[in-house]
N, C-alpha and C positions, 0 to 999 in steps of 0.2 A: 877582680875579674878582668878589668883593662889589661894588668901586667898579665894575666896566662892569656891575654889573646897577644900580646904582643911578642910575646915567648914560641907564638906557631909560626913571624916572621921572622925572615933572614935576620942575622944582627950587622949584615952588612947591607947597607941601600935605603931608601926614603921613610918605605913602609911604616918600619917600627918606631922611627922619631915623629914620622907624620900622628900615627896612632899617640903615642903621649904628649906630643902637642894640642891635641883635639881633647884628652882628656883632663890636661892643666885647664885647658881655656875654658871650660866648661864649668871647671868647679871656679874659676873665678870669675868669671859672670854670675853660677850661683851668690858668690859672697858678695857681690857688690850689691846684686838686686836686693838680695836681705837684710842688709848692712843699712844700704842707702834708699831702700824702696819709697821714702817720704820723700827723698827730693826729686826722684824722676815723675814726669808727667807723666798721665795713667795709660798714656798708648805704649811709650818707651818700655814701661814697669810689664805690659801686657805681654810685648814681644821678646822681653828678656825672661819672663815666665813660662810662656808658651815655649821658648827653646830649651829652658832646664827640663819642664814635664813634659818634653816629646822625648829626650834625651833620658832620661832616668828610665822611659818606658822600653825603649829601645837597649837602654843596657839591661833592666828585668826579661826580655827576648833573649838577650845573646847567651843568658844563663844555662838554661839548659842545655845548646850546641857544645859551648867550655864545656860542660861537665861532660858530656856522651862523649865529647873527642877525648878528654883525661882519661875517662877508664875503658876507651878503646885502647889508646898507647900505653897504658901501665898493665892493665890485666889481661885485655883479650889475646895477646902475646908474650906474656908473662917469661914464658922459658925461653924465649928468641930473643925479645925485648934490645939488652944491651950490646950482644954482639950484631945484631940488625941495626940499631940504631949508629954503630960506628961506622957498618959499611954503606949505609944509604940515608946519611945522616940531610943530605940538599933535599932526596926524594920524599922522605917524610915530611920534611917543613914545608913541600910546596901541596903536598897534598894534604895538610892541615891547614895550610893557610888558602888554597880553594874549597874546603869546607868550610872555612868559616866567614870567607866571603860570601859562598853560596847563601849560607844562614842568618847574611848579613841580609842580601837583597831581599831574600824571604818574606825578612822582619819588616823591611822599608815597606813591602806589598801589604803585610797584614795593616800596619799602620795605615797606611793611604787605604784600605778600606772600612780600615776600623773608624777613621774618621766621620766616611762617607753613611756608617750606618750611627751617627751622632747628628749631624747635618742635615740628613734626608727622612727625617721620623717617618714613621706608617701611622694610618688613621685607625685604627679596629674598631668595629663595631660591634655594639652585643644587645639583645633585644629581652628584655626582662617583665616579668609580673610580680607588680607587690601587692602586699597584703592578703594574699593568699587566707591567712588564719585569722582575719580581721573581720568582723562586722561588713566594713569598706566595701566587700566582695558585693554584699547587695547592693550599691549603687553603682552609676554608671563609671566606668572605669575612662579615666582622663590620658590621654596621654602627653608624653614628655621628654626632652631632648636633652642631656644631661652630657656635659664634657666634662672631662679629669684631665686636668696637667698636673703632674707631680714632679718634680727632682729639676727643674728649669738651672739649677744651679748656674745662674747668671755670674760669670769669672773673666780673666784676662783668655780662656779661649771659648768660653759659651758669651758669645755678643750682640750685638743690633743682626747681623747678619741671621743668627739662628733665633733670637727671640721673634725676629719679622716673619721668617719660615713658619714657626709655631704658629704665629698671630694669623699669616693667609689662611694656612689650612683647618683651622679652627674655624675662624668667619666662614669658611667656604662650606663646613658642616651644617648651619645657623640654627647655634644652640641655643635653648632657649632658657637655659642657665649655667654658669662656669662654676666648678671647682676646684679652685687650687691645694692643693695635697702638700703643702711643705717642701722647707730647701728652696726657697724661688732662691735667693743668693749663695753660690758658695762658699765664702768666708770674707772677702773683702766688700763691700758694701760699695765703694766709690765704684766698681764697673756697674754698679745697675742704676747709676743714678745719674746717667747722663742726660743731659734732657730728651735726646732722640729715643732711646727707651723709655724712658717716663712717657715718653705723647705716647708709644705706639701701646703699650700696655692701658694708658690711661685711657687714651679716643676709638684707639684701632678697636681693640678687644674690648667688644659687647655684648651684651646677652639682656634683654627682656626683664627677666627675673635677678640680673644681679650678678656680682661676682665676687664669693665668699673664698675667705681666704685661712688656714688655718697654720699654723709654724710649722717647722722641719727640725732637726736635732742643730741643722748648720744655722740658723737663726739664731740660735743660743751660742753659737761659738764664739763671737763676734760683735759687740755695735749692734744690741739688740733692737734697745729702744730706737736707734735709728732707722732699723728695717720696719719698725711697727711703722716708723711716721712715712716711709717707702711706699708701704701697701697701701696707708691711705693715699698719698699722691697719687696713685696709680689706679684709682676709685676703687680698691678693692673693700670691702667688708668685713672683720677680722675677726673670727672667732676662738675664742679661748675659753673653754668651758662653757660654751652659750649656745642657746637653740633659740632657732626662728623657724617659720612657716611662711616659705616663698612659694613664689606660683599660688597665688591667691586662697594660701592655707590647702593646695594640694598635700602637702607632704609635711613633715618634722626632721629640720634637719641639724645633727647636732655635729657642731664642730669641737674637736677637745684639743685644748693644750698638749703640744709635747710629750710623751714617754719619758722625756730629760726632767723633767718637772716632776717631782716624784712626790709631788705635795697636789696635784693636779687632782679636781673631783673624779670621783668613782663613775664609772659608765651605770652603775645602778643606781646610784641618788641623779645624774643627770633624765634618766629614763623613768623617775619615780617621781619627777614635776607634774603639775596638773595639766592636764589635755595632751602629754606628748605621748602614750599609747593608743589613743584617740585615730591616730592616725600612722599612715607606711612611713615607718623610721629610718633616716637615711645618716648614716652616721662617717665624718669625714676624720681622720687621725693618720697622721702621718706615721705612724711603726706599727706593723701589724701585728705587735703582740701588746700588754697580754689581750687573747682575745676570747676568750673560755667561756666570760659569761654574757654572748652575745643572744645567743638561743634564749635566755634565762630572761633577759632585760628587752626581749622582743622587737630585736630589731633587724631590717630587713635586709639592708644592704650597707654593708661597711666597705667606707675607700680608703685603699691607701695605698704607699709609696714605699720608698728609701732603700731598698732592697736593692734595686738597679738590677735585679736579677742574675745580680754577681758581675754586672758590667763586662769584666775581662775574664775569660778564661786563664786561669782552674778557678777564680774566685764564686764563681759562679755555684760548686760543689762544697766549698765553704759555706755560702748563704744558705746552701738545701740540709745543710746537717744543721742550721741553728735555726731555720724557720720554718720545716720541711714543708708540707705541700701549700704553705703561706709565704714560701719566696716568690712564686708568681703566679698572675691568673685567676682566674678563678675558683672558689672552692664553697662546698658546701657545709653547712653546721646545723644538720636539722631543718628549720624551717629560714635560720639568716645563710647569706651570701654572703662572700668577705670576694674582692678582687682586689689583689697587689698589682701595682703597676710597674711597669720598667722602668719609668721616665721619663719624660722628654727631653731632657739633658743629659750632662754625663758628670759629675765630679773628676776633679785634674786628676791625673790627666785625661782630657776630655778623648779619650777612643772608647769604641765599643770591640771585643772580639766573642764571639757566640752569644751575643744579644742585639739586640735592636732596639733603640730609640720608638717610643710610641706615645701617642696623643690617643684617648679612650673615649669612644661616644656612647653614649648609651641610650635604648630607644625603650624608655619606659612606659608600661602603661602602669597607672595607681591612682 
């Protein structure tokens, strides 16, 4: 793709050697970083990562302008084409190479705000009743302040800066339990285990009732057992096929192992233990499939993540065809709720375009 945009500059003057300069130096700084990524300190490793996935994202951008400018100059003047092209041969290449400037600055805008909806999450709120079809309905109904982070994917560009954003406007909620949804790390572990993360995850972010944690598919990528001894550090509570009753046995909430774990208990033997029908079943799972027998196994409200909502467009349209109306938001199944989430993070490269970063409150009463 480099060489057809350098093919729309003059082959006389800076432009076109400037342009395959920028694209050597790029792919070797890729090589060095992945080469040598053990011996650089993890700020150096960060911003030599941050420059390949800003750089890769921005050459996925210029794709499509190549292509539209290609089969505007080969087909849309198909019968004019080559004797046009001899006699206005300067004319054409300065008005391909102002289109693909233009395409360029475009692309630099969408990034700088794609950024900006990665950085600046939104809070949503959503006000729920459980147990609806429960016994429960005859006593007094409790209420309860429930936060979702999911997809925090902590990397070389999700850092102390965006995990402390998370952490204010979470405390500023004052939830009186956290849920962590899977993916807290992208793939390398060493960015999340600095100490300034660790306190602010550990001290900052509190909640009353606790803060359960349950894996993402990216926790398995990677330095698992490491991420498990992470979440303790960071007082979180970690669930893997296990149920507890927080908020003084208000609720049953079950957290499940990975979808990656293909060995992982059934949602109907976890929901067929003693006393967990008994009560509004709250069930946390990072991949919102499969989820068919949630009505069956009576459970009220399933959380989850990973979706990212397709993060960047068109991905976005991908995610809808393989989880349809479980890529985002909320949905109904009979008498359970399922919500996917966005995420609060982003997976590298860390931009959003036609989605937004979100942190989820929910105002339950049960």
């Amino acid at each position: 793709m480099g060489y057809r945009i350098g093919q729309t500059f003059p082959r006389k003057g800076p432009w076109r050697v400037f342009l395959y300069a920028l694209l050597g130096i790029e792919l070797l700084i890729y090589f060095i970083g992945w080469v040598f990524m053990d011996m650089f300190p993890i700020r150096t490793l960060g911003v030599i990562m941050r420059y390949c996935n800003s750089f890769f994202l921005l050459s996925c951008l210029m794709v499509l302008p190549v292509l539209l400018l290609n089969l505007f100059r080969r087909y849309l003047f198909r019968g004019y084409r080559i004797r046009y092209a001899i006699e206005n041969d300067k004319k054409i290449r300065r008005i391909s190479s102002g289109f693909i400037l233009l395409s360029f600055v475009i692309a630099l805008f969408g990034m700088y705000f794609g950024k900006k909806r990665v950085t600046e999450p939104v809070v949503r709120t959503l006000s729920l009743e459980l147990g609806e079809s429960r016994d429960v309905l005859n006593r007094e109904k409790r209420e309860l302040k429930v936060a979702l982070i999911t997809d925090l994917h902590i990397s070389e560009s999700i850092g102390l800066s965006e995990v402390k954003t998370m952490v204010d406007l979470v405390m500023s909620q004052n939830p009186d339990i956290i849920l962590m949804g899977g993916d807290h790390i992208d793939h390398f572990g060493y960015f999340a285990y600095t100490p300034e993360i660790i306190h602010l995850l550990g001290e900052k972010l509190q909640a009353p009732y606790g803060k359960y944690y349950v894996l993402g598919n990216h926790e398995y990528r990677a330095d698992m057992e490491e991420k498990i001894q992470w979440i303790t550090r960071v007082g979180g509570t970690l669930l893997r096929d296990d149920i507890v009753f927080p908020a003084d046995s208000a609720f049953c909430l079950i957290g499940r192992d990975d979808a990656t774990n293909i060995r992982r208990e059934s949602l109907s033997s976890l929901t067929g233990r003693a006393g967990v029908r008994d009560k509004a079943i709250i069930v946390l799972d990072h991949q919102p499939v499969p989820l068919d027998s949630l009505e069956a196994c009576k459970v009220d409200l399933a959380l989850c993540g990973h979706t990212h909502a397709g993060q960047i467009w068109p991905f976005g349209m991908l995610v809808r065809l393989k989880y349809a109306s479980l890529a985002y938001g909320m949905h109904q199944q009979g008498n359970s709720r399922i919500y996917t989430s966005s995420g609060v993070g982003a997976a590298s490269p860390a931009y959003r375009m036609g989605t937004r970063s979100e942190i989820v409150i929910f105002d339950l009463k049960l």
